[in-house]
C-alpha positions in Angstrom: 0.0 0.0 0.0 1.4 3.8 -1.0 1.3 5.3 2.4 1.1 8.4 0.7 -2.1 7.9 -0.7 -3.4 7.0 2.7 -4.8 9.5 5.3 -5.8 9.4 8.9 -9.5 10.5 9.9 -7.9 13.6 12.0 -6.7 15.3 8.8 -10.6 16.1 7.7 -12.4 18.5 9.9 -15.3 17.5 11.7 -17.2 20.6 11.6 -18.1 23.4 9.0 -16.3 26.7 9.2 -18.5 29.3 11.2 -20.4 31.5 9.1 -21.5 35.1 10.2 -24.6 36.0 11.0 -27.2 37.5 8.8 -26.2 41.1 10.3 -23.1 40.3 9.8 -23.0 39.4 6.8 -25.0 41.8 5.1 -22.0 44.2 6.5 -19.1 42.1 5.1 -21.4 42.2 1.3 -21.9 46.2 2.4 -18.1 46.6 2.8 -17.4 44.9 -0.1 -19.9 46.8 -2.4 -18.0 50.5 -1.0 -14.7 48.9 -1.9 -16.0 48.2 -5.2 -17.2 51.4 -5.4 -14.2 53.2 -4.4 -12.1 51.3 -6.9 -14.5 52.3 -9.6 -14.2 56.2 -9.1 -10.5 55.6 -8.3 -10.2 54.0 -12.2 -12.7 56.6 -13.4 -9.9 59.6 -11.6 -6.8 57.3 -13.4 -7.8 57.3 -17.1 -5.6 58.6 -19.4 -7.6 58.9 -21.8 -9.1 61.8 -23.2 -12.5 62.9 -25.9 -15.7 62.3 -25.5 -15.5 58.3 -25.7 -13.6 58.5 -22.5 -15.5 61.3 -21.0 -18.8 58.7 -21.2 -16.9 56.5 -19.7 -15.8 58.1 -16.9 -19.7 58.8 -16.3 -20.5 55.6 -16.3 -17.7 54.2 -13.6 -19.3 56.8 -12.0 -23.1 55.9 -12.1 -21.7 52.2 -10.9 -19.7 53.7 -8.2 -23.1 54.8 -7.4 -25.1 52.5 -7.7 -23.0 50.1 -5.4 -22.8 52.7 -3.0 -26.9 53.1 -2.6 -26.4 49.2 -2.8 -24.2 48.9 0.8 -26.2 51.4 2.2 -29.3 49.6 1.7 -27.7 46.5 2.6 -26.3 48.2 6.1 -29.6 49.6 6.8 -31.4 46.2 6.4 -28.4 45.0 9.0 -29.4 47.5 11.6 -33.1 46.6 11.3 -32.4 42.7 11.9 -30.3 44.5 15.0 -33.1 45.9 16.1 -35.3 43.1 15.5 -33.2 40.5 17.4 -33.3 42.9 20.5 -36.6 43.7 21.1 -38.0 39.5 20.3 
């Protein structure tokens, strides 16, 4: 037998990893969607590019910068509600 083919049971892990809550993780997805967002208007600010092509462009990292911002906020306001839902049950 190849005993590197074999393996014991203790190398598997008995349990799932934790996952956040549902708070929680609507934050981490909220942080996520403003680091998106900040990386969008940072690429918008670093073109070098010029004319109206990259003008339109520009708006439209913009308007997606936005809308994932209005995203995380949405998503952090529906954390604080389940926050306030889990203390007054």
């Amino acid at each position: 037998m190849n005993r590197s083919m074999t393996h014991s049971a203790n190398q598997y892990p008995t349990t799932a990893p934790a996952r956040p809550g549902p708070a929680l993780g609507l934050r981490i997805h909220a942080g996520s969607l403003r680091d998106h967002a900040d990386r969008l208007r940072a690429a918008a600010a670093g073109l070098d590019w010029e004319g109206p092509q990259a003008d339109a462009f520009r708006a439209r990292l913009h308007h997606l910068a936005a809308r994932c911002a209005t995203a995380a906020d949405g998503l952090a306001g529906s954390a604080a509600r389940l926050d306030d839902g889990a203390g007054s049950s």
